[in-house]
C-alpha positions in Angstrom: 7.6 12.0 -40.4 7.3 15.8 -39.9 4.3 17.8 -40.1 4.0 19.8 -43.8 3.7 23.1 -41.9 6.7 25.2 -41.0 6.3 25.7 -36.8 8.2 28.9 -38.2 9.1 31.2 -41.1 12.5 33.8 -41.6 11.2 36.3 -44.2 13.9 38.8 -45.8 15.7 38.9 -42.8 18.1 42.2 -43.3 20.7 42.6 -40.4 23.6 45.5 -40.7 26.3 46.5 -38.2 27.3 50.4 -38.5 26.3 49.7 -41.8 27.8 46.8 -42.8 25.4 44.1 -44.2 25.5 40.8 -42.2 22.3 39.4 -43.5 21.3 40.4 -47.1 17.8 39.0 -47.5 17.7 35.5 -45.7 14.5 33.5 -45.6 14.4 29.5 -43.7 11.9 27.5 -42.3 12.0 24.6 -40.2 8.7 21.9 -39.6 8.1 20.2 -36.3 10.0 17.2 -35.9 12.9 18.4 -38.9 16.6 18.8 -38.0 17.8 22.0 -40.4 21.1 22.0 -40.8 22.9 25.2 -41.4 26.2 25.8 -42.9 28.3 28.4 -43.7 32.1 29.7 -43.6 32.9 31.6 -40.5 31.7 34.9 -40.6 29.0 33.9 -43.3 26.2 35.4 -41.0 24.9 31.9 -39.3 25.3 32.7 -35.6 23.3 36.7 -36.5 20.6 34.9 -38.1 20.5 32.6 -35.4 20.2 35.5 -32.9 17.8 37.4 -34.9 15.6 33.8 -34.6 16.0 33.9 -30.8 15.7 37.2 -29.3 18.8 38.1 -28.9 19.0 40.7 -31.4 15.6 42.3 -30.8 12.7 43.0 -33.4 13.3 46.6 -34.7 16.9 45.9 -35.0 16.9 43.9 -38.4 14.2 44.0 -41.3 12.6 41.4 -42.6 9.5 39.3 -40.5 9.5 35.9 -38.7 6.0 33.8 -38.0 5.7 31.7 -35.9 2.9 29.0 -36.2 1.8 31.3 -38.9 1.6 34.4 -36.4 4.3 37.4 -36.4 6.9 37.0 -33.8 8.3 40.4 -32.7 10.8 39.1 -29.7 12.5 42.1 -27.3 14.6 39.4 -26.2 15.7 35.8 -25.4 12.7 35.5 -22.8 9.9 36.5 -25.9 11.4 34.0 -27.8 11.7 31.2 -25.1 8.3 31.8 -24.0 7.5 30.8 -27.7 9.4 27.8 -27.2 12.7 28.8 -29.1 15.3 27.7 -27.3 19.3 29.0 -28.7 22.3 26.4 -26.9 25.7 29.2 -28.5 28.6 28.2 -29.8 30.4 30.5 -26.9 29.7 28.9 -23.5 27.1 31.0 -21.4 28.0 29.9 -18.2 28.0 31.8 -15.0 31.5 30.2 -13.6 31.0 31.1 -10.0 27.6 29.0 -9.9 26.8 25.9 -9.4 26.2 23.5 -12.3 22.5 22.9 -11.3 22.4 26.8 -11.0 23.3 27.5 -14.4 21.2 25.0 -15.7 17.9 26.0 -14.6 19.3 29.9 -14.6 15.9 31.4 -15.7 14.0 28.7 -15.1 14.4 28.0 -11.2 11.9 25.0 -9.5 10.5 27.1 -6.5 8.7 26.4 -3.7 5.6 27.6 -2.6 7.0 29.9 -0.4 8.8 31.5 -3.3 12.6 30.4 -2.4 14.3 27.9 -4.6 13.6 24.3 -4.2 17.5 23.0 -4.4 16.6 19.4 -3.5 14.2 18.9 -6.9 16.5 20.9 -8.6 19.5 19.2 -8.0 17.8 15.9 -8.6 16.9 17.2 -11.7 19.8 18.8 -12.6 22.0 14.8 -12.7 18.7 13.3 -14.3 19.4 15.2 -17.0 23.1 15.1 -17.2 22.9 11.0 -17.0 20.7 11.3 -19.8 23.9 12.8 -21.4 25.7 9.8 -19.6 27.3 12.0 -17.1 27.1 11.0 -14.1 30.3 11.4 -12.5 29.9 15.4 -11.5 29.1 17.2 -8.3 25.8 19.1 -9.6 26.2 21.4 -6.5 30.1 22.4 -7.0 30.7 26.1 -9.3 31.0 25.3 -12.9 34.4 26.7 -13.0 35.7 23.5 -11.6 35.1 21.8 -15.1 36.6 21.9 -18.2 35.5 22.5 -21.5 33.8 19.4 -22.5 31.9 19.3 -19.0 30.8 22.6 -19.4 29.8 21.6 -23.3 27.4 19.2 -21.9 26.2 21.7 -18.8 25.1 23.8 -21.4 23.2 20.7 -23.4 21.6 19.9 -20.1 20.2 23.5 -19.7 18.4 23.7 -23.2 17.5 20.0 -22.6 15.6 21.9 -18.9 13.6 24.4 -20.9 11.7 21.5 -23.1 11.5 23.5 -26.2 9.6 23.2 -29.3 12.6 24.3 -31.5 16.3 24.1 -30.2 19.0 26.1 -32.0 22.2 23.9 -31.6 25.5 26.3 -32.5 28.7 24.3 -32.6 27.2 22.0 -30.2 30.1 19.4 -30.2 33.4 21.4 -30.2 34.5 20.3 -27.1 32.7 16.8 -26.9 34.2 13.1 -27.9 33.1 10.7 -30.0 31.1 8.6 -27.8 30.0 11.8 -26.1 28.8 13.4 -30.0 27.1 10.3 -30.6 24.9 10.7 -27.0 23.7 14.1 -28.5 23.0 13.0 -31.7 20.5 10.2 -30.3 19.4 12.7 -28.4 18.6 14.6 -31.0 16.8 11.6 -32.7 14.6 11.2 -29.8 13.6 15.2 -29.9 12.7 14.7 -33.6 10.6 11.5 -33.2 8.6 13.8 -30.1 8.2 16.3 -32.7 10.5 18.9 -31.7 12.1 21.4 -34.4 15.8 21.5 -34.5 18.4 24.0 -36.2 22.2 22.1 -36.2 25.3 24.1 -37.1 28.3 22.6 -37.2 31.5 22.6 -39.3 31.6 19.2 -39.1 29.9 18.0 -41.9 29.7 14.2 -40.8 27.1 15.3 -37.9 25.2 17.2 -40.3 24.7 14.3 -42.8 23.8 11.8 -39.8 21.2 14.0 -38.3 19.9 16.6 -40.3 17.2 16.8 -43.0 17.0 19.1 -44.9 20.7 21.9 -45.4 20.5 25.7 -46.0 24.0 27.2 -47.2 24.4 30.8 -46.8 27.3 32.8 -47.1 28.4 36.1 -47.0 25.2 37.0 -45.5 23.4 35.5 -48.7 21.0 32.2 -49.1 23.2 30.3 -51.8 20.9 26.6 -51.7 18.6 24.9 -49.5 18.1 20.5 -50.3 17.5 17.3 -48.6 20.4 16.5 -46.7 20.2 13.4 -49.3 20.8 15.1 -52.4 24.1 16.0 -51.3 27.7 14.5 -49.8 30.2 16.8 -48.3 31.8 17.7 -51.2 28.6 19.0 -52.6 28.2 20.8 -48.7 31.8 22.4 -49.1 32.1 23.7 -52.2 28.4 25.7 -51.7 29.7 26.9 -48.6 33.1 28.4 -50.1 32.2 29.0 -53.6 34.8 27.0 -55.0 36.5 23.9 -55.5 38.4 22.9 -52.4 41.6 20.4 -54.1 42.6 19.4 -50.5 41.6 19.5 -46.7 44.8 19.0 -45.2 48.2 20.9 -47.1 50.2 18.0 -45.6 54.0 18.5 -46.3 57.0 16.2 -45.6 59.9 17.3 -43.2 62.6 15.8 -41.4 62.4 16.2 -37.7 65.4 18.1 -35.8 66.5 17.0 -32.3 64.4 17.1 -29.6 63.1 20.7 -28.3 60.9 20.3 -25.4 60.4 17.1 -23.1 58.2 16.8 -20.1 59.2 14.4 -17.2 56.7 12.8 -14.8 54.3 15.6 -14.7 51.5 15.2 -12.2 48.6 17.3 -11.5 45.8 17.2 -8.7 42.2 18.6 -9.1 41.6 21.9 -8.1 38.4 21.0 -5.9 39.7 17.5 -4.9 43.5 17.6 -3.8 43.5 13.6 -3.3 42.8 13.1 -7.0 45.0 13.1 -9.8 43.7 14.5 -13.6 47.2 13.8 -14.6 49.5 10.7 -13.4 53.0 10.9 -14.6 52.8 11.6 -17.9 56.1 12.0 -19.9 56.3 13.2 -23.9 59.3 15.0 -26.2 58.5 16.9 -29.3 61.2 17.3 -32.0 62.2 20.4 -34.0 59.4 20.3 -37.1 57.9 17.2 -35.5 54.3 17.7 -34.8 53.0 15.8 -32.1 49.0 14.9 -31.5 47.9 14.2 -27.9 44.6 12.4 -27.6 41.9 11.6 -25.2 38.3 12.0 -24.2 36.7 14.8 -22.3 38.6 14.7 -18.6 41.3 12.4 -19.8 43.6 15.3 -19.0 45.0 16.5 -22.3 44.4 20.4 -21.3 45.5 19.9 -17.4 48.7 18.3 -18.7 49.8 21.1 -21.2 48.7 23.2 -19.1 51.1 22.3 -16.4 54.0 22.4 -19.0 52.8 25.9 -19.6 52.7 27.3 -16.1 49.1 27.9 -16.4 47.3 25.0 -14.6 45.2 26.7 -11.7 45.8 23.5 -9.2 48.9 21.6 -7.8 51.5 20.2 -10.6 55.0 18.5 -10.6 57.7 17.9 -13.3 60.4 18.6 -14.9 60.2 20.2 -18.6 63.4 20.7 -20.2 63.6 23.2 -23.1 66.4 22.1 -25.6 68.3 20.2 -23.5 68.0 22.4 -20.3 66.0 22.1 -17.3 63.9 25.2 -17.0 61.7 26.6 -14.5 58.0 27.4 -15.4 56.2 28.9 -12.9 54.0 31.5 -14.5 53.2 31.8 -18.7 55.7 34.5 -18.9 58.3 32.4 -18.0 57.0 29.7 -20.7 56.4 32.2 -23.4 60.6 33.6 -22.8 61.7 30.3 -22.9 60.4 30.0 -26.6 56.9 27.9 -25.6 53.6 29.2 -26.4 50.0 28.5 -26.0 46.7 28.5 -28.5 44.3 27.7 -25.5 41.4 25.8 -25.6 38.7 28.2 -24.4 39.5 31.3 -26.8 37.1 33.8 -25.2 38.1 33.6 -21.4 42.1 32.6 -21.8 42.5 33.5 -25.8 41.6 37.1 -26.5 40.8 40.4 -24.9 37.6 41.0 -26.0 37.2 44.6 -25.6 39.9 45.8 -27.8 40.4 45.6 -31.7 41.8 43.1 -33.8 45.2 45.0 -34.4 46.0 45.0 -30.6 45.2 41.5 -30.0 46.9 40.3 -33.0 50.2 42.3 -31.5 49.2 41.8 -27.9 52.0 39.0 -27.1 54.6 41.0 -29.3 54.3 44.3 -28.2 57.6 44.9 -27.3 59.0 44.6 -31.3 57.2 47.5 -31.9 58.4 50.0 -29.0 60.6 52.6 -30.2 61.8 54.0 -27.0 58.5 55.8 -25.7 56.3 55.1 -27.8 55.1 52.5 -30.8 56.0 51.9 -34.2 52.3 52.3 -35.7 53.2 51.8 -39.2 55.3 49.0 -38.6 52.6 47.2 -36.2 49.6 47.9 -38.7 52.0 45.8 -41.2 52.1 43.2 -39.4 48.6 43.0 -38.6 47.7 43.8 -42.5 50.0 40.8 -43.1 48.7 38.3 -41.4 45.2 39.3 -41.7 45.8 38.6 -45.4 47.7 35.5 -44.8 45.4 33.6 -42.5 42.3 35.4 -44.4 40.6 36.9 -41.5 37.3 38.5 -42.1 37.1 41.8 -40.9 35.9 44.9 -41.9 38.7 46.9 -40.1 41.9 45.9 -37.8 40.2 48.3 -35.7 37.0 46.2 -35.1 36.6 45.1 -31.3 37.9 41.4 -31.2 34.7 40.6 -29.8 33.1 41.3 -33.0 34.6 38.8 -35.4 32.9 35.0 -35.9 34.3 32.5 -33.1 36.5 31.1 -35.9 37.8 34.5 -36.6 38.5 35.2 -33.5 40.8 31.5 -33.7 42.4 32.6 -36.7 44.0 35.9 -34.4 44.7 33.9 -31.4 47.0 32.0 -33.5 48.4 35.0 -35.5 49.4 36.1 -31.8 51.2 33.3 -30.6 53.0 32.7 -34.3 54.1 35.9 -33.6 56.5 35.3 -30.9 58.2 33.0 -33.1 58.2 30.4 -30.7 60.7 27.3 -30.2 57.3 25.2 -29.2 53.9 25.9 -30.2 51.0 24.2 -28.0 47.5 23.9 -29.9 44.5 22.8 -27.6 41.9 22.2 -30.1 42.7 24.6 -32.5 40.1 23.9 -34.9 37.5 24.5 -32.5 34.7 25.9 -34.3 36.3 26.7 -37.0 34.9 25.9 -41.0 36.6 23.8 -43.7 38.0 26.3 -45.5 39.4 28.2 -42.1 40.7 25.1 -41.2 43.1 24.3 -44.2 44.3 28.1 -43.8 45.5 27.1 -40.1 46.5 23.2 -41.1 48.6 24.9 -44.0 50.3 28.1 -40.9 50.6 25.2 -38.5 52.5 23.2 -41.3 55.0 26.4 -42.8 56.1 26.4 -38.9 57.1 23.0 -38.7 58.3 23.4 -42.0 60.8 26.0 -40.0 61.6 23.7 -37.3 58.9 24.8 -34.5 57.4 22.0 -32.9 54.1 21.7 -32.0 52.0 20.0 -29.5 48.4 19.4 -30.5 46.1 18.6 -28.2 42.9 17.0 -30.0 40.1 14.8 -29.2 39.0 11.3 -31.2 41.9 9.8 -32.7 44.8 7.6 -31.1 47.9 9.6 -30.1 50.5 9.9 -33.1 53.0 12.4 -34.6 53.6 13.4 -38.4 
């Protein structure tokens, strides 16, 4: 059982952005040895508060006073707060991908020898201790990171926070990219932190990991504390409608179609690992997606799922063969131009490196794949783009203060929300989705369920590529 005193306190937290209120008055408090689970819609404010908590955003930059064992914490920045023992594992991945993996994992916090150079051996001992503890144990600790995919890299950040043995760890989207068996190792995990008396803060949009392992659930939204109470006072439905502020009728706007004749079909497509030419991710694998036929492909982390669309696409980094055929005709993909002007697009997997361009605004990467319907000759049809964007910022509600807000500045499941806006826009013949719920909140999710389903609903067939679940169509 956890201790009665909070290890820390949020008091009044007040956060702004070119004054703009993200945080309106927040307090929390976690004990030593409670999961807190926090929930919210995108853009509700949990990842600032969460970066107000660790450093990130320093002290002077929001109001409001956080104690720590009953002392004020005034952090300049993540290394304040992790010498307290706070410890933040982001829903973005953090990863430098030119290092190694053991290299990012004790990035920071580097085993040295006496002489003062780094002590690789004990390190990269170390380094597969702790990813067997998340039951990896097939990767090369001393290979560059960018030789993994997601879910890898999921657990290489896991491993890192796991490295710094703190006394409260901030989990934020922590299983987006993860399996079942592999959400289940961090939730024991989590158990096992708990019993030593180690705080824990869980977000997660999906409210089944939040009911097994949290204790206690703080709803904010819009920047505002709405409820705090023990996780088992509530069930999900109590958990969703807090968090939107209404009554959600239905998850999933399922609608019934009839399918069309067959649009894309892959052939026998093969693909070797980048690092390790003799291996195969992919092993002739064969599919055919139908005209308003959605089509779910399934399988654990480093099954293959995103190497084989990938290939399809034209954008799989290593060696590939196959034949794709585009209604009926062989076509030749070499490069994801040549897949996008043969009608296929793709909602990637990782959003921030292959999804958006983070640097410029909402507007531009709404438009960035469509460019071309705008060009009057010399120059672009403003009016007519800003429609567009107005459009579908209404119609998948994306929160933004502006279309002219950076990318960069929108919650990760706001950021989803205009990657798909993007690729719908190029009215495509195929849509691939690799995970596109991926951080992304119950009410978020049924506005892209209910896009993904009007598409179908005009004959565009769509690939899904999704974790958990046998492979099936509907």
């Amino acid at each position: 059982m956890f201790s009665q005193q909070p290890l820390f306190e949020m008091r009044d937290i007040v956060k702004e952005f070119s004054g703009v209120p993200a945080l309106s008055g927040i307090n929390l408090s976690v004990r030593p040895g409670e999961c807190l689970g926090l929930c919210g819609e995108n853009g509700a404010g949990k990842s600032t508060l969460m970066k107000v908590l660790s450093g990130v955003y320093p002290y002077d930059s929001y109001c409001g006073q956080i104690l720590w064992e009953g002392e004020e914490l005034r952090s300049r920045s993540t290394s304040d707060s992790e010498r307290a023992g706070i410890v933040i594992l982001h829903q973005e991945l953090m990863l430098v991908q030119q290092l190694s993996v053991t290299e990012n994992i004790f990035l920071g916090n580097e085993m040295r020898l006496s002489c003062g150079r780094m002590n690789y051996p004990a390190m990269h001992q170390r380094a597969a201790e702790l990813l067997a503890r998340l039951k990896l144990t097939d990767v090369n600790v001393a290979a560059p990171v960018m030789n993994y995919g997601n879910g890898h890299q999921q657990l290489f950040e896991i491993a890192r926070a796991l490295a710094k043995e703190a006394r409260l760890l901030i989990f934020d989207e922590p299983t987006s990219s993860l399996s079942a068996k592999e959400i289940e190792v961090l939730l024991s995990i989590i158990d096992d932190l708990k019993r030593a008396g180690v705080a824990c803060i869980y977000i997660s949009h999906k409210l089944d990991e939040v009911m097994r392992v949290c204790d206690t659930i703080t709803v904010i939204r819009d920047g505002k504390h709405i409820a705090t109470h023990p996780v088992a006072t509530l069930d999900e439905n109590g958990i969703i409608g807090l968090m939107v502020g209404r009554a959600l009728e239905a998850r999933f706007p399922r609608t019934e179609r009839q399918v069309g004749a067959v649009v894309l079909e892959a052939r026998d497509v093969s693909c070797w690992d980048v690092t390790n030419p003799q291996r195969k991710r992919v092993d002739n694998a064969s599919l055919q997606v139908r005209a308003g036929e959605i089509l779910g492909i399934a399988g654990l982390v480093g099954a293959g799922r995103t190497e084989f669309m990938s290939a399809i696409y034209g954008a799989y980094a290593g060696r590939s063969v196959g034949e794709v055929w585009v209604a009926g005709q062989v076509v030749h993909i070499a490069f994801p131009a040549d897949a996008i002007a043969h009608g296929l697009c793709l909602v990637p997997e990782d959003r921030k490196r292959h999804g958006i361009v983070p640097q410029m605004s909402v507007a531009e990467n709404i438009t960035l794949a469509s460019l071309s319907d705008y060009a009057r000759i010399v120059r672009v049809d403003s009016d007519s783009e800003l429609a567009t964007v107005e459009r579908e910022i209404a119609r998948l509600r994306i929160k933004t203060a502006s279309p002219g807000l950076p990318v960069a500045s929108l919650s990760g499941g706001n950021q989803q929300k205009v990657v798909l806006s993007k690729m719908a826009l190029k009215t495509p013949k195929v849509l691939i989705l690799d995970e596109p719920t991926r951080g992304v909140d119950i009410g978020a999710k049924y506005d892209i369920y209910k896009m993904i389903f009007d598409l179908a609903d005009r004959g565009v067939a769509s690939s899904w590529c999704l974790q958990n679940c046998l492979r099936f169509s509907v």
